[in-house]
C-alpha positions in Angstrom: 92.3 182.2 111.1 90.7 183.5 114.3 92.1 183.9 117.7 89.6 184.9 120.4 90.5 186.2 123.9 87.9 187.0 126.5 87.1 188.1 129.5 88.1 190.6 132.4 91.7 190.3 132.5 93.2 192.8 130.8 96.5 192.6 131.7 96.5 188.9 130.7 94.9 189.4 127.5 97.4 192.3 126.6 100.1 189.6 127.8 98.7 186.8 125.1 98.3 189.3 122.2 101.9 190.7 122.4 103.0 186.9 122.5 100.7 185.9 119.3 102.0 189.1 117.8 105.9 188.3 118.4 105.0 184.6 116.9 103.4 186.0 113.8 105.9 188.1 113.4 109.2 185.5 113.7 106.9 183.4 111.4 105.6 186.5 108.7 108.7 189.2 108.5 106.3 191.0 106.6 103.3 190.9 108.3 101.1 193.9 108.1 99.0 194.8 111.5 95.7 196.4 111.3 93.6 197.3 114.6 89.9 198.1 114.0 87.3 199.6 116.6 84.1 197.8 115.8 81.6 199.7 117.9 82.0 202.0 114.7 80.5 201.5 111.7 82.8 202.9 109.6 85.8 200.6 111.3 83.7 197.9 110.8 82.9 198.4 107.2 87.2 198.7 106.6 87.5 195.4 108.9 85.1 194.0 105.8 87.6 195.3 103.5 90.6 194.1 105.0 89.1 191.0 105.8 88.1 190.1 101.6 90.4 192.3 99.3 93.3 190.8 97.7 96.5 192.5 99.0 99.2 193.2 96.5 102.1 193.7 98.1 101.5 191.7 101.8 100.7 187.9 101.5 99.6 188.0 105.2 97.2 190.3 107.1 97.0 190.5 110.9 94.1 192.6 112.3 93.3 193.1 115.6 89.8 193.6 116.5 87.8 195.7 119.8 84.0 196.8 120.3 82.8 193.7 118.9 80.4 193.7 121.8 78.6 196.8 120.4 78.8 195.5 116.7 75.9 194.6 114.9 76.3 190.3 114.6 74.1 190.0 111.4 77.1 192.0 109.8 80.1 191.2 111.2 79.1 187.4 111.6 79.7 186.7 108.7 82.8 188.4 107.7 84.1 186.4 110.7 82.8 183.3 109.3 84.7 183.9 105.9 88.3 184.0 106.9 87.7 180.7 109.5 89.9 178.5 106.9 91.6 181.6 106.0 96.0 180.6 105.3 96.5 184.4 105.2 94.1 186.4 107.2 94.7 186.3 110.7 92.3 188.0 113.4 92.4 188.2 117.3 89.7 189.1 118.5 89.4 191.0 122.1 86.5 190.7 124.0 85.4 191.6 128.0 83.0 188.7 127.6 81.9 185.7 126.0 80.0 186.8 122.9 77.7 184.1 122.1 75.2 185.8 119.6 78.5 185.4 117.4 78.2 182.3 116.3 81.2 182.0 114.4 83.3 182.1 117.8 82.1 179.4 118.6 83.3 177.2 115.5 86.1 174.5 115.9 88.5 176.5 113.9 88.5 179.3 116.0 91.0 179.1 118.8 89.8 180.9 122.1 90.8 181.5 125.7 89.0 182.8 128.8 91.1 185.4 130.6 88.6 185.7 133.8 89.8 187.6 137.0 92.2 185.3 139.1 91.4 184.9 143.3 93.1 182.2 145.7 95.8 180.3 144.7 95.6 180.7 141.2 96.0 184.7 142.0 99.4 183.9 144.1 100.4 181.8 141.8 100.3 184.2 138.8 101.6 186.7 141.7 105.0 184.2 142.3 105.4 183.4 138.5 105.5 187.3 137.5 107.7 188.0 140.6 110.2 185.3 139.0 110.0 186.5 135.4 111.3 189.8 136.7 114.0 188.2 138.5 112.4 189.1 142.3 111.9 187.3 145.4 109.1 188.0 147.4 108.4 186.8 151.2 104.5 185.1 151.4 103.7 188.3 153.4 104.2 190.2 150.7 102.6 187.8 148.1 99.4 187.8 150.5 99.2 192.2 150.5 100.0 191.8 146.6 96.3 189.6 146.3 95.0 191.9 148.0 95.0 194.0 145.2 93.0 192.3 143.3 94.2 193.1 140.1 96.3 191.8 137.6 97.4 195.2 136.4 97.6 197.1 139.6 99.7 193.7 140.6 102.4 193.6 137.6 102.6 197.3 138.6 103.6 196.9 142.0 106.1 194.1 141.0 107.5 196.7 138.4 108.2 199.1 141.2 110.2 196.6 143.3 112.8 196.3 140.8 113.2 199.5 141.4 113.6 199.0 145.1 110.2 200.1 146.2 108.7 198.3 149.6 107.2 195.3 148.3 103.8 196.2 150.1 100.3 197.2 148.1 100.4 201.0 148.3 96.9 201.3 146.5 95.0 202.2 150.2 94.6 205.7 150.6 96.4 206.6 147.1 94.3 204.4 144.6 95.5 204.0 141.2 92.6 202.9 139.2 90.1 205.2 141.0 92.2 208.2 140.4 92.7 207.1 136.5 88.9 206.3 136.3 88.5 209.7 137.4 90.9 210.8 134.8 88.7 209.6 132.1 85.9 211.6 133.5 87.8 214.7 132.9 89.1 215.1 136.5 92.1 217.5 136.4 93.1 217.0 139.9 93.1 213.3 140.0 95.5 213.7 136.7 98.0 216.0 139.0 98.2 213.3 141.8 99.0 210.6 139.0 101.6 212.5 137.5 103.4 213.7 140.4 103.5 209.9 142.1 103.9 207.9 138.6 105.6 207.8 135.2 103.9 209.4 132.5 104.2 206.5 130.2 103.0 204.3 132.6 99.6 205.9 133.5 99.0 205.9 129.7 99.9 203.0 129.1 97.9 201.4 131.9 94.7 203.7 130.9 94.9 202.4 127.3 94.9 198.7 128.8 92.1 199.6 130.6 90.0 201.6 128.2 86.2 200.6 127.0 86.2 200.0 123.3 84.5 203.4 122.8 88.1 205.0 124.0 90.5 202.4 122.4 90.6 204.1 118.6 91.1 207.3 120.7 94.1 205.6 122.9 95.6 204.4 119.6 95.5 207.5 117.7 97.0 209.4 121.2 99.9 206.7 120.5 100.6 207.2 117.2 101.0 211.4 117.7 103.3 210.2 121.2 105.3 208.2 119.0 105.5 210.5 115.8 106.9 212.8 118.1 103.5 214.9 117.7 102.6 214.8 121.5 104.5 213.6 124.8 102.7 211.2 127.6 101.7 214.3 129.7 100.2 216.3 126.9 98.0 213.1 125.8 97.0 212.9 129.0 95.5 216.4 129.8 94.0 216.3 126.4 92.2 213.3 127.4 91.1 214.5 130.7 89.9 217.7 128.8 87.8 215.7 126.7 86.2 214.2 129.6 85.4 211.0 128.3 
């Protein structure tokens, strides 16, 4: 079975995977998870393997699935198109885009969704609906600056504040939050001080992994692993990422 979830939204898409996960998971107490970069041919060669060979201790396998974009289709096409009718093979498939020269995507079997960038009324909408999930109330003022953001992560970051009695009022002007972690990622030291000293460690990272390309993802996951193993803390990932200048 294939799940596919495109398009810009990040912080939507994050929002439908954790929800597909939690169902698999009531459903398949057992369920083994699997994430595989794509853009590398080595991950793509173990998505093969995952994707064909008979498991012997899991009678489900749940892999999650980045860099398709930079993939060669002629090879992973197929693998896809092999686990369509799949009972116990289960794939989501991320995407920033619409990946048409996969054909198998586009099959009846597959179910997909379009996460593209929300402006208007659907924007205050999703704005008033997170607000209420978090147990908030926010004046229309305040809904308006909020859109003025622009995005869905800067947004659910904002609202995350307010619980925590912060001004309900967009504060990314003069400090920006995604410039300075885009700048981050280009190995900007300085713009990693400012983030720290204005936000929570394991927010900035965990924001920055939302937001990474799907050359940084594997990177981002193995960063996670060593933060939860106890390896690494939030701060050290960070300047070791900034080091790296990617």
């Amino acid at each position: 079975m294939i799940i596919y979830l495109y398009g810009p939204d990040s912080y939507r898409k994050r929002k439908k995977l954790n929800e597909i996960l939690e169902q698999y998971k009531e459903k398949h107490s057992a369920l083994s998870v699997e994430r595989f970069d794509l853009a590398d041919s080595e991950e793509l060669s173990k998505f093969k393997d995952f994707a064909t060979a008979q498991s012997l201790f899991d009678d489900y396998k749940f892999g999650i699935l980045f860099g398709a974009e930079e993939a060669e289709a002629k090879e992973l096409n197929p693998v896809l198109e092999s686990i369509l009718d799949s009972k116990s093979v289960f794939v989501v498939l991320i995407a920033e885009k619409n990946l048409h020269n996969l054909t198998a995507l586009g099959k009846k079997e597959v179910t997909s969704q379009n996460f593209e960038n929300l402006s208007g009324s659907s924007l205050e909408n999703f704005i008033k609906a997170e607000a209420a999930k978090r147990g908030l109330k926010i004046s229309p003022p305040s809904v308006v600056n909020l859109a003025g953001l622009g995005d869905s992560w800067a947004i659910s970051t904002e609202l995350d504040k307010m619980i925590l009695g912060a001004s309900p009022e967009a504060v990314f002007g003069a400090y920006n939050f995604f410039s300075l972690m885009r700048s981050v990622m280009g190995g900007d030291l300085s713009a990693l001080t400012i983030l720290l000293e204005k936000e929570e460690p394991a927010m900035v990272f965990n924001v920055m992994a939302s937001q990474s390309g799907a050359s940084l993802k594997t990177k981002m996951a193995d960063y996670d692993i060593a933060i939860k193993s106890g390896k690494l803390d939030y701060p050290e990932a960070l300047l070791d990422l900034a080091l790296g200048g990617n």
